[in-house]
Every structure is written in C-alpha cells, then in structure tokens.
C-alpha positions as CSV (number, residue, x, y, z in Angstrom):
1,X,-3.1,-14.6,17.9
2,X,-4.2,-17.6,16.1
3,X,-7.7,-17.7,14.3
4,X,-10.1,-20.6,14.6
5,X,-10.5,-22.7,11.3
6,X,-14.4,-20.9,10.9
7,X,-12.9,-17.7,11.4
8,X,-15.0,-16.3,14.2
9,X,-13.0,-16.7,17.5
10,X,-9.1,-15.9,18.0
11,X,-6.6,-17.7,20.8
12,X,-4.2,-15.5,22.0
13,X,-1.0,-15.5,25.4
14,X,-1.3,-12.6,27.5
15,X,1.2,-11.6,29.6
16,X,0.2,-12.0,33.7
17,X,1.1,-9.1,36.1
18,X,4.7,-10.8,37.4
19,X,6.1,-10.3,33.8
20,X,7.6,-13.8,33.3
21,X,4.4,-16.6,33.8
22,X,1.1,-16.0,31.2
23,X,-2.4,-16.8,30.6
24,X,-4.4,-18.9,27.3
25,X,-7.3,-16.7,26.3
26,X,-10.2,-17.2,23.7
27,X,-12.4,-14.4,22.4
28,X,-14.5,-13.4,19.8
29,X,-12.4,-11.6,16.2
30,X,-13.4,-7.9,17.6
31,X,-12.2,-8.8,21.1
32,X,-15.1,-9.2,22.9
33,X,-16.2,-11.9,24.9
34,X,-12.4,-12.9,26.5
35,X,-12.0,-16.1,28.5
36,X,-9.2,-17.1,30.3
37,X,-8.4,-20.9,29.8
38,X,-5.8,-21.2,31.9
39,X,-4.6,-19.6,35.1
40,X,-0.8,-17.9,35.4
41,X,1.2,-20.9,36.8
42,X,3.1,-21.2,33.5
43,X,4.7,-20.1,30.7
44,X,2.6,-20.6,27.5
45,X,4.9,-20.3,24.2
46,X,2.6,-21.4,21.7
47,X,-1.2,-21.9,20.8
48,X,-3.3,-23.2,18.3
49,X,-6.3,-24.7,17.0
50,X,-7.4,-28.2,16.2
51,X,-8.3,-28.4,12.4
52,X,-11.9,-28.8,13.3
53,X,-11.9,-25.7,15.8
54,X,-12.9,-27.9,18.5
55,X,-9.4,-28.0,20.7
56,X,-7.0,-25.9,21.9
57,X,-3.4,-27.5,21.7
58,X,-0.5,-25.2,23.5
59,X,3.0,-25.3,24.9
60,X,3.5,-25.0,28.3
61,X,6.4,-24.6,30.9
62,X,6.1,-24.8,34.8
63,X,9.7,-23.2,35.2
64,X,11.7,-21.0,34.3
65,X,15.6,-21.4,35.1
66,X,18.8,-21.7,33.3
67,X,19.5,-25.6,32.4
68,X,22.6,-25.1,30.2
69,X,25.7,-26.6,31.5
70,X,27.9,-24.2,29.2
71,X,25.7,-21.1,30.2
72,X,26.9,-18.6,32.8
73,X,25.8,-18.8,36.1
C-alpha cells in the first residue's frame, strides 16, 4: 500500500477473482471505508499519490502475453 501525503487514507492493488487482471482501491489507514477505483480489466503494477493527495497516478496493462522475440513459445 501507499499512504496519502496527510496520512489518513492508503491506496492499495488487490488481486481480482481470475488471478492474473486486478483492482485500484482507496480506504481509510484501519481499512475501513474501501472503494474500488477501477474495475478488473487490467493489470495494475503500481500506485501512488499526487504530492498534494489530490490524485491517484498508477500503471496499467490491458494484456498480458509474451512479447519477447528470444522468449520460448
């Protein structure tokens, strides 16, 4: 999880039910109060706060698949 600059809210990837796509969630520091920000049509790697608190900046892939042309197939 990340923290929020002010301390009071924590943004966090959870893991969907299909094992390989996941979900942006906000909640409060004693985990109450949880969002989901985004839906499961992704893979989120990373996730962090703007400096002022006020955004949410993350990584985010719409596939999954091997792209490397000295990789095994």
């Amino acid at each position: 999880p990340r923290y929020s600059p002010d301390g009071g809210k924590i943004v966090f990837i959870a893991n969907s039910k299909d094992g390989v796509n996941s979900i942006l969630c906000l909640a409060n520091v004693d985990g109450t109060e949880i969002d989901a920000l985004t839906d499961n049509s992704g893979i989120i790697t990373e996730a962090t706060f703007s400096l002022d608190g006020k955004l949410i900046y993350f990584c985010k892939a719409n596939t999954y698949d091997k792209y490397s042309t000295i990789g095994r197939k």
